[in-house]
VOVONU-686888 format. One record per residue (C-alpha): chain; x, y, z; residue number from 0. Coordinates in Angstrom, 2 decimals, decimal comma. Layout:
{'A'; {X; Y; Z}; NUM}
...
***
This chain:
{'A'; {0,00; 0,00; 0,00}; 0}
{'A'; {1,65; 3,59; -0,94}; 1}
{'A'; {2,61; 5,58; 1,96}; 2}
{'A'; {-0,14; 8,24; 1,55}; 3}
{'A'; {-2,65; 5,70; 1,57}; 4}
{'A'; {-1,12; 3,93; 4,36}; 5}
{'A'; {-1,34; 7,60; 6,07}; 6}
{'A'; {-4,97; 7,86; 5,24}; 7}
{'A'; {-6,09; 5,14; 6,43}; 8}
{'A'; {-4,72; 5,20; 9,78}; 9}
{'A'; {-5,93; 8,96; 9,83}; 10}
{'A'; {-9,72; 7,58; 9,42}; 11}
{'A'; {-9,34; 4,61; 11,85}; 12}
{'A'; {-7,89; 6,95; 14,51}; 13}
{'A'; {-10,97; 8,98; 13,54}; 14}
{'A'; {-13,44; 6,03; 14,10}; 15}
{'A'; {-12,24; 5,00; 17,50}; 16}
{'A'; {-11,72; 8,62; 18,60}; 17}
{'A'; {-13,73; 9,46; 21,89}; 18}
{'A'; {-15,41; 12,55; 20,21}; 19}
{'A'; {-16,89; 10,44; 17,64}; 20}
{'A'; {-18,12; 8,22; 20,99}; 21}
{'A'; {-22,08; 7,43; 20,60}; 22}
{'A'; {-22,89; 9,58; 23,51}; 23}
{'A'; {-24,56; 8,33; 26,75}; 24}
{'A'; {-28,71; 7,63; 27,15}; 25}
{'A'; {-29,52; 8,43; 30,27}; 26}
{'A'; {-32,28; 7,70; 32,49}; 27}
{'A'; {-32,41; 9,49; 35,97}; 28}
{'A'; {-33,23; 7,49; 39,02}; 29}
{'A'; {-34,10; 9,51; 41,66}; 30}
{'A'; {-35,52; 9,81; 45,55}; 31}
{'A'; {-35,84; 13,68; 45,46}; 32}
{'A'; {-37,84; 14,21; 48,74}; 33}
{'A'; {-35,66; 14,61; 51,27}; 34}
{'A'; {-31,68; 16,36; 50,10}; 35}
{'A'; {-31,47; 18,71; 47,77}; 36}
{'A'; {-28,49; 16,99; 45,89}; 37}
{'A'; {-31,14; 15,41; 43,66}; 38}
{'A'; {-32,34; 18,84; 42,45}; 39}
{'A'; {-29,00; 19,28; 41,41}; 40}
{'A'; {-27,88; 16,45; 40,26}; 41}
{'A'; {-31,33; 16,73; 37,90}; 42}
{'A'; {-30,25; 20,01; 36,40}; 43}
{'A'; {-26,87; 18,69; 35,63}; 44}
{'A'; {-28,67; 15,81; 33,69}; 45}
{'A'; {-30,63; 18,95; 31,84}; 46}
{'A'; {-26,89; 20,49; 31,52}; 47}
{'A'; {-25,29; 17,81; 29,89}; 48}
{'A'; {-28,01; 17,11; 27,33}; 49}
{'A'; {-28,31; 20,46; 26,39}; 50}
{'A'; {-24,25; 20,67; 25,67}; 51}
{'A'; {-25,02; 17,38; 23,26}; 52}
{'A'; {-23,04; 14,84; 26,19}; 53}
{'A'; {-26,45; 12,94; 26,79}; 54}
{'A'; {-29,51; 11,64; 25,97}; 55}
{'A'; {-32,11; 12,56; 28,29}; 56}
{'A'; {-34,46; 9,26; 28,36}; 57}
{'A'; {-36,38; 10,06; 31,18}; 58}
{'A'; {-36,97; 9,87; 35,35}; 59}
{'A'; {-38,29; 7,52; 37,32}; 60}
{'A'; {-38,66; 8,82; 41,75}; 61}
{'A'; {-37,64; 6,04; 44,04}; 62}
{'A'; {-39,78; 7,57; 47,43}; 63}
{'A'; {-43,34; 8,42; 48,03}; 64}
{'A'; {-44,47; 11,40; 48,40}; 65}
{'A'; {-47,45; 13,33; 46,35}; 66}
{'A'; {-45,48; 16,33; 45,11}; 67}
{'A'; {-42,86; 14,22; 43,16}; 68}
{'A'; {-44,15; 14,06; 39,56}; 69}
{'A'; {-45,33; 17,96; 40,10}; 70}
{'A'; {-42,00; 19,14; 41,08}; 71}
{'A'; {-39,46; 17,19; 38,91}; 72}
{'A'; {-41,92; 18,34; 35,95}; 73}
{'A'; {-41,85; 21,96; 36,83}; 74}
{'A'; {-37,63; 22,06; 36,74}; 75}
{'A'; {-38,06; 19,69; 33,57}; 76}
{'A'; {-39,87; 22,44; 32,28}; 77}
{'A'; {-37,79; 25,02; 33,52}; 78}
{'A'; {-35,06; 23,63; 31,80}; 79}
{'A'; {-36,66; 22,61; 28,11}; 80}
{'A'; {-38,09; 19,44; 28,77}; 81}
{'A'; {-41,92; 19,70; 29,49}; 82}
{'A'; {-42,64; 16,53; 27,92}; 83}
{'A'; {-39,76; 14,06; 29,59}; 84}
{'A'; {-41,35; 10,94; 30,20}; 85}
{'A'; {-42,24; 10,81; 34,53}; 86}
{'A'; {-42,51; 7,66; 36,33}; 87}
{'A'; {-43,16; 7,39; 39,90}; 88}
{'A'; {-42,84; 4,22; 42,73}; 89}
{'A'; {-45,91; 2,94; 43,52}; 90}
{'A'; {-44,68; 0,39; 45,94}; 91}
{'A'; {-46,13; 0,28; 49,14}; 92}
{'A'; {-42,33; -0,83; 50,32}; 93}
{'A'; {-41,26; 2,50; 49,20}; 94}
{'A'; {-40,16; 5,14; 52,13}; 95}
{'A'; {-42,14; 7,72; 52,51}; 96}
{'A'; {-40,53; 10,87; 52,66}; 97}
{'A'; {-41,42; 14,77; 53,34}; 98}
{'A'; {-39,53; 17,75; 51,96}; 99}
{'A'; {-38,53; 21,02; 52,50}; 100}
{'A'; {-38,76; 21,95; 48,64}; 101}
{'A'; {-41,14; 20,07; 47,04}; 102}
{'A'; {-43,52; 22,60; 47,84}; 103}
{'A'; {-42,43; 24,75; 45,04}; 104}
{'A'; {-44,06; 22,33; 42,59}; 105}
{'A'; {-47,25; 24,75; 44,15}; 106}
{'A'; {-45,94; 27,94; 43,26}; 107}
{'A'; {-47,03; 29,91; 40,44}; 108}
{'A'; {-43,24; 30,97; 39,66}; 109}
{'A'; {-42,67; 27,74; 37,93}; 110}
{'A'; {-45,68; 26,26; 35,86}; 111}
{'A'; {-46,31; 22,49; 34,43}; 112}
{'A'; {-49,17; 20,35; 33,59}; 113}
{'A'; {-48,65; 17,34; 35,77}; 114}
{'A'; {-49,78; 17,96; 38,97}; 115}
{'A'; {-50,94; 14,50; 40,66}; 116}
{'A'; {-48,83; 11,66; 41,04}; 117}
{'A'; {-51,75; 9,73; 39,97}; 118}
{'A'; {-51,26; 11,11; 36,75}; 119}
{'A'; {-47,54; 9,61; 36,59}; 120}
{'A'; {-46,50; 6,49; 34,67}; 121}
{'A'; {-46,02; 3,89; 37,68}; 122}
{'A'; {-41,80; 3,77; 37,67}; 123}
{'A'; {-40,63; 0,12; 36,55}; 124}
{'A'; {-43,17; 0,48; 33,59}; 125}
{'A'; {-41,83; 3,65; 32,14}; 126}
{'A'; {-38,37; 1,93; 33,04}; 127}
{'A'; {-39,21; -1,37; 30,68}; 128}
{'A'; {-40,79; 0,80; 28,09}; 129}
{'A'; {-37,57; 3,53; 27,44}; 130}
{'A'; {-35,00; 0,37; 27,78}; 131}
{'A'; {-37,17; -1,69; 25,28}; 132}
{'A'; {-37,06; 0,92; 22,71}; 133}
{'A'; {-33,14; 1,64; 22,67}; 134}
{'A'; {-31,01; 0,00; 21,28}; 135}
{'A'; {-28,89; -2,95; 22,75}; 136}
{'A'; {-26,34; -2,24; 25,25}; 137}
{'A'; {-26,67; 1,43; 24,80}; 138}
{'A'; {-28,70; 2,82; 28,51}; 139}
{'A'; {-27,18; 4,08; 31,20}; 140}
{'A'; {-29,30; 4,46; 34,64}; 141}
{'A'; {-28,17; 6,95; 37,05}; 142}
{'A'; {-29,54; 5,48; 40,12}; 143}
{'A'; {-29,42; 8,35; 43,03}; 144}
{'A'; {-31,87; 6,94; 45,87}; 145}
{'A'; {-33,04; 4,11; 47,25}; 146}
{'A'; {-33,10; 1,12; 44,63}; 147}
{'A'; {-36,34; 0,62; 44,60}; 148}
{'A'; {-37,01; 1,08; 41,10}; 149}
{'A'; {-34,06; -0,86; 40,25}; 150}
{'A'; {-34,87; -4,14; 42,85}; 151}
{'A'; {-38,57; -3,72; 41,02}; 152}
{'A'; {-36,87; -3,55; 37,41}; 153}
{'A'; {-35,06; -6,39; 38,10}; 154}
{'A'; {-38,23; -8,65; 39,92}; 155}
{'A'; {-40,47; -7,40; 37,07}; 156}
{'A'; {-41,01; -10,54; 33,78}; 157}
{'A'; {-37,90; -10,75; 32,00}; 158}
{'A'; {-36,35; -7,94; 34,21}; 159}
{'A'; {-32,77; -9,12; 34,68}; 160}
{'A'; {-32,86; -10,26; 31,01}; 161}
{'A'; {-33,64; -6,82; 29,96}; 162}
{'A'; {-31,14; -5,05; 31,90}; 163}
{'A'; {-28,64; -7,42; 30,68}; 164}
{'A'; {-29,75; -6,35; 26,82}; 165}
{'A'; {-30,52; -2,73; 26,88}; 166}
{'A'; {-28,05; -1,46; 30,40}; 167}
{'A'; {-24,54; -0,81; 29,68}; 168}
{'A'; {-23,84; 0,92; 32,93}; 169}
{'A'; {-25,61; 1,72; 36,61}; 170}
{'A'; {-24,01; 4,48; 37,84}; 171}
{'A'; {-25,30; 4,38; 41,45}; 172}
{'A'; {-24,89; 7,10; 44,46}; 173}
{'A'; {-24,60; 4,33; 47,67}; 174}
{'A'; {-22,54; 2,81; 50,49}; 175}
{'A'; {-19,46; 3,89; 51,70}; 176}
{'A'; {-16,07; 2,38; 50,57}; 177}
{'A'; {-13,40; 4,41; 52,89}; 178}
{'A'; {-13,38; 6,01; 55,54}; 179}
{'A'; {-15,75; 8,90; 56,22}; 180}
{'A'; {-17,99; 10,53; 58,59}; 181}
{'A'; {-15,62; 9,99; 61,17}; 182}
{'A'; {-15,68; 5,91; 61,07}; 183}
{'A'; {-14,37; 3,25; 58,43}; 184}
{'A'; {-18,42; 1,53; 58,84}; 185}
{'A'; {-20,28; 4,29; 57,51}; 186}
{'A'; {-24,40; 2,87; 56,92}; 187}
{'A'; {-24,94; 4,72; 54,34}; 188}
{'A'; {-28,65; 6,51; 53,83}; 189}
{'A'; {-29,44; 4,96; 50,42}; 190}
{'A'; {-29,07; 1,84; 51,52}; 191}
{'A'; {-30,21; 1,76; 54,98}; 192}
{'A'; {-33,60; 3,40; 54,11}; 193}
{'A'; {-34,36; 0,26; 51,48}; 194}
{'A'; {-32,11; -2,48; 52,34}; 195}
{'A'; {-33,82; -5,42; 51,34}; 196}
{'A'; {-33,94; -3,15; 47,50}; 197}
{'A'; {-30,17; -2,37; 47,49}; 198}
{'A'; {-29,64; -6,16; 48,52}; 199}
{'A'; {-31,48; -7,55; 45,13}; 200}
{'A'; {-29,86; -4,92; 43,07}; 201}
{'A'; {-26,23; -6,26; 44,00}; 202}
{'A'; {-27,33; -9,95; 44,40}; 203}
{'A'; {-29,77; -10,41; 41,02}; 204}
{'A'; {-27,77; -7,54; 39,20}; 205}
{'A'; {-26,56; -9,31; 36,06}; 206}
{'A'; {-22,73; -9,95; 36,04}; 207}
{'A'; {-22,62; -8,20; 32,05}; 208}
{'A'; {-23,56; -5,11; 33,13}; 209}
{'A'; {-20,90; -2,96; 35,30}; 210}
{'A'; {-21,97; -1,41; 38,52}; 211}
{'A'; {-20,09; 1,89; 39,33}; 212}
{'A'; {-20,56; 2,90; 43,45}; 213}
{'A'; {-20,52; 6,11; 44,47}; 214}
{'A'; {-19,70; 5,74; 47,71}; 215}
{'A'; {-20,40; 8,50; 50,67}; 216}
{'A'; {-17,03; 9,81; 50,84}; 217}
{'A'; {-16,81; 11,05; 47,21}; 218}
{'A'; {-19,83; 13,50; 47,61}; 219}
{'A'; {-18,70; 14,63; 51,18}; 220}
{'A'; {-15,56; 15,36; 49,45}; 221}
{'A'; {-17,57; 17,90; 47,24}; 222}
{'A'; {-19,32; 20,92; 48,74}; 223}
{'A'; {-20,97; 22,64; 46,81}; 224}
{'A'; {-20,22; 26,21; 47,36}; 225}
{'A'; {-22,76; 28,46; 49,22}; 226}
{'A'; {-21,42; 31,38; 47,32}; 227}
{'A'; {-22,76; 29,66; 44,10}; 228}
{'A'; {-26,59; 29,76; 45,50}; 229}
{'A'; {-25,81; 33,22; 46,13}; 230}
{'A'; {-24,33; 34,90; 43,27}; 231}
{'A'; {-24,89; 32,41; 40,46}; 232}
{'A'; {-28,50; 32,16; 39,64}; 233}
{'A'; {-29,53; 35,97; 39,19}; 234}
{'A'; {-30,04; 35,05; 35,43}; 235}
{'A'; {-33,37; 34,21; 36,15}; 236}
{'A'; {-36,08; 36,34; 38,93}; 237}
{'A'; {-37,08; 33,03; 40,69}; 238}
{'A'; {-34,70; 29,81; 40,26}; 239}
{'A'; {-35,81; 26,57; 41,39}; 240}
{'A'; {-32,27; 24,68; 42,00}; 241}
{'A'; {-31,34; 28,17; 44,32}; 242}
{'A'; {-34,93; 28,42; 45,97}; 243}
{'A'; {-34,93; 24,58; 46,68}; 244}
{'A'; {-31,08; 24,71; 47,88}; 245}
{'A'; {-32,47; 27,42; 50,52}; 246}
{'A'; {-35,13; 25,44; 51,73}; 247}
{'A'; {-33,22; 22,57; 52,61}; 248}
{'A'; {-29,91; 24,02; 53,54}; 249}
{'A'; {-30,28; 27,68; 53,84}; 250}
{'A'; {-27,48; 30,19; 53,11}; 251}
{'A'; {-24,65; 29,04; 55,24}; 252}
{'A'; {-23,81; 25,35; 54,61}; 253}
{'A'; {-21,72; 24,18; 51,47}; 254}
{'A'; {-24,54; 20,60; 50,90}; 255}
{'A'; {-21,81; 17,20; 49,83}; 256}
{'A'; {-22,84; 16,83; 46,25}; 257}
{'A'; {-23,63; 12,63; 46,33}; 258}
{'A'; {-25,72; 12,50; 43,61}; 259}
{'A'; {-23,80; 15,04; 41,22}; 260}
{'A'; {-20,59; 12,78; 41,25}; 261}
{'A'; {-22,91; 9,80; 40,08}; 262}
{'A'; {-24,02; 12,40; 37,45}; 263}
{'A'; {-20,43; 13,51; 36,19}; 264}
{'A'; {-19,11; 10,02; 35,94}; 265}
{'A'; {-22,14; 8,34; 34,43}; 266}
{'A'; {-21,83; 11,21; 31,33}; 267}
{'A'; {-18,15; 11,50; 31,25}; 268}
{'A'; {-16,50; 8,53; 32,35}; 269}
{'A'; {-13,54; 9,06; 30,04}; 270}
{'A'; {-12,39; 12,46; 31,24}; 271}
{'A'; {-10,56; 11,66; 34,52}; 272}
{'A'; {-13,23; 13,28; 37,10}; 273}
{'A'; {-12,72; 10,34; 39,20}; 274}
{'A'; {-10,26; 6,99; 39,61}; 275}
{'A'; {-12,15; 3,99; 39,79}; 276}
{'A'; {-10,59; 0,83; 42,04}; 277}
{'A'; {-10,12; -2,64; 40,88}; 278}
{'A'; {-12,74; -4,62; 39,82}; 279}
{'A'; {-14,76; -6,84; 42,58}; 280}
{'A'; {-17,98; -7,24; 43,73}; 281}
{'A'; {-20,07; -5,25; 46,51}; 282}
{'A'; {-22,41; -7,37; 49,13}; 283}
{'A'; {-24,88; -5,35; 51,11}; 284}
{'A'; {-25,11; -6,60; 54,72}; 285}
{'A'; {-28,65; -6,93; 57,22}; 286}
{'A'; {-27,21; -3,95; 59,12}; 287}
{'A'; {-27,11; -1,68; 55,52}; 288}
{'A'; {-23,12; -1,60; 55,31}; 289}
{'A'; {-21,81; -2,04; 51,46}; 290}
{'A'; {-18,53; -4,51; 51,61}; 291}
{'A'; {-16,67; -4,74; 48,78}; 292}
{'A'; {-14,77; -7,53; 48,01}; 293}
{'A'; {-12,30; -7,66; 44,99}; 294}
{'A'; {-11,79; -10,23; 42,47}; 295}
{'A'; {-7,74; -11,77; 42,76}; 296}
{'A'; {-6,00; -13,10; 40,26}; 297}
{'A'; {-8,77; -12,67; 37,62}; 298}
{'A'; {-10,90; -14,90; 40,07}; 299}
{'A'; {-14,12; -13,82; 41,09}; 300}
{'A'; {-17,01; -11,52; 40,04}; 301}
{'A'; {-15,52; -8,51; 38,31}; 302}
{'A'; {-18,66; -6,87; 37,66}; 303}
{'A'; {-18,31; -3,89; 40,42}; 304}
{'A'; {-15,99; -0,87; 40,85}; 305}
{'A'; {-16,50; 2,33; 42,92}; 306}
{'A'; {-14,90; 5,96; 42,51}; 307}
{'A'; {-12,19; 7,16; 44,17}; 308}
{'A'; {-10,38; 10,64; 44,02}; 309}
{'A'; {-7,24; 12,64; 44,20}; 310}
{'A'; {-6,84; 15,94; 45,74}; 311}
{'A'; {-6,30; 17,07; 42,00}; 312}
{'A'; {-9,53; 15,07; 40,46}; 313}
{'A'; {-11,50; 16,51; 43,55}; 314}
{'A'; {-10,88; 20,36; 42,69}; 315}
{'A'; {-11,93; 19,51; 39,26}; 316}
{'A'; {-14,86; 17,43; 40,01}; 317}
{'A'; {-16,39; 20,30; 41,65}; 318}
{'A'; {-15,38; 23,20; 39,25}; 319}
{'A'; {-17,32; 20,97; 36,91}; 320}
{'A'; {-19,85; 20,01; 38,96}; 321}
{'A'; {-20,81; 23,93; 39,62}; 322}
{'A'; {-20,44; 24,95; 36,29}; 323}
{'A'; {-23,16; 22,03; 35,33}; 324}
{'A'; {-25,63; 23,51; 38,12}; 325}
{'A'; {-25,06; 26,92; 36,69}; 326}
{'A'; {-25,49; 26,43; 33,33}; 327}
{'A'; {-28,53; 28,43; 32,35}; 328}
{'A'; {-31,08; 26,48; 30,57}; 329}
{'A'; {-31,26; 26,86; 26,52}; 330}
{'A'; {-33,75; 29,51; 25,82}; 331}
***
């Protein structure tokens, strides 16, 4: 083959496999906004990141009960573009019910939508099975930033675990704790421990194809998100659900761990160095709630689990980017 030819080919293959040309991310967004505000802004960076062409936005599906849910995530859909995003919400009596500080604003006449019961939701594992079933294989990737109800459901549904194993390609999931943190190396972490028996099935019946990426408690409590932020970085609009909702729950003075965001960042750009990940294993959930991870030796073992971990250097990234997500005004 002449050398220019040669040169042009290897030009187009290096092309082809080049990350930009990557088929970008479907998301769906698992979520148990009720109680922490980190949801709220882990749900605008999903908004973020589609806008900037890094996602797909599939859809959400809320993990907890409560009867403002569907109201609230459709008002900030709608605030941010998406009036129509497909809604489903738990309907399993199992499901913790929760109360909120900021769900309230799902009321106010500041931020308007058109579904206002949860009644008038799509029940959660349904709209889950529908949105996998129409993508294409291996291609979803579920953001799972709650309790795993949804995802213990998915998996118990007809077919479930099948279906996962066809259409999932990633579960990106904010729970446990995999270091030391909050002041003890046996942190019971609140995703788990408020739906054990649901984070149990999701990493005992979780097929072994499909990687699970944990979030653990000590990567969001190693991201604050800045007060200053809710106070100077949201003027772009008179009333601003994310900084409204981060008041209610936290007020002015405390810098709220972002859990949920890092879940968010990796899930979208796994490739770009936000986060380390450790070596491969697999992660048992214990009756008390604890997360032990156990890793696979000498190419032995289940392989299918990995959780983040972070440098001082990935940490002051992860945040900047994090922040600049949240801030992002949405596309007119």
């Amino acid at each position: 083959m002449p050398y220019h030819m040669m040169r042009l080919f290897l030009l187009c293959l290096f092309a082809l496999s080049s990350p930009l040309l990557a088929e970008k991310p479907r998301i769906i967004f698992d979520t148990d906004i009720t109680g922490d505000v980190d949801d709220v802004l882990a749900l605008t960076m999903c908004h973020s990141l589609a806008d900037r062409g890094a996602c797909e936005f599939l859809g959400v599906t809320i993990s907890k009960d409560n009867p403002l849910t569907a109201s609230f995530v459709d008002a900030q859909n709608t605030v941010y573009g998406r009036p129509d995003l497909p809604i489903g919400v738990t309907r399993d009596p199992k499901s913790q019910k929760r109360p909120s500080s900021y769900l309230k604003l799902a009321d106010s006449p500041d931020y308007p939508h058109d579904l206002n019961r949860n009644e008038d939701a799509r029940e959660a594992v349904e709209l889950l099975r529908e949105l996998l079933e129409k993508q294409p294989d291996h291609s979803v990737t579920i953001i799972s930033v709650g309790i795993a109800s949804n995802m213990a459901n998915l998996l118990k549904s007809p077919g479930g675990v099948d279906l996962v194993k066809k259409k999932v390609k990633l579960l990106s999931i904010m729970a446990g704790a995999f270091a030391f943190c909050s002041g003890t190396n046996y942190h019971l972490e609140a995703n788990v421990t408020n739906g054990i028996g649901f984070m149990q099935t999701v990493a005992n019946e979780w097929p072994e194809e499909v990687p699970i990426i944990w979030s653990g408690y000590e990567i969001g409590e190693a991201l604050p998100y800045p007060r200053q932020s809710i106070a100077r970085d949201f003027g772009y609009l008179p009333h601003h659900i994310v900084r409204e909702s981060y008041l209610l729950h936290s007020g002015p003075n405390h810098d709220r761990p972002c859990w949920d965001e890092s879940s968010v960042l990796y899930a979208v750009y796994p490739e770009r160095g936000f986060f380390g990940l450790s070596q491969p294993g697999r992660v048992k959930v214990l009756d008390d709630g604890f997360t032990r991870f156990t890793p696979a030796r000498g190419g032995k073992g289940s392989q299918r689990d990995r959780f983040l971990t972070m440098t001082s250097v990935q940490q002051s990234r992860a945040l900047e980017a994090i922040v600049q997500l949240t801030i992002q005004p949405p596309q007119p």
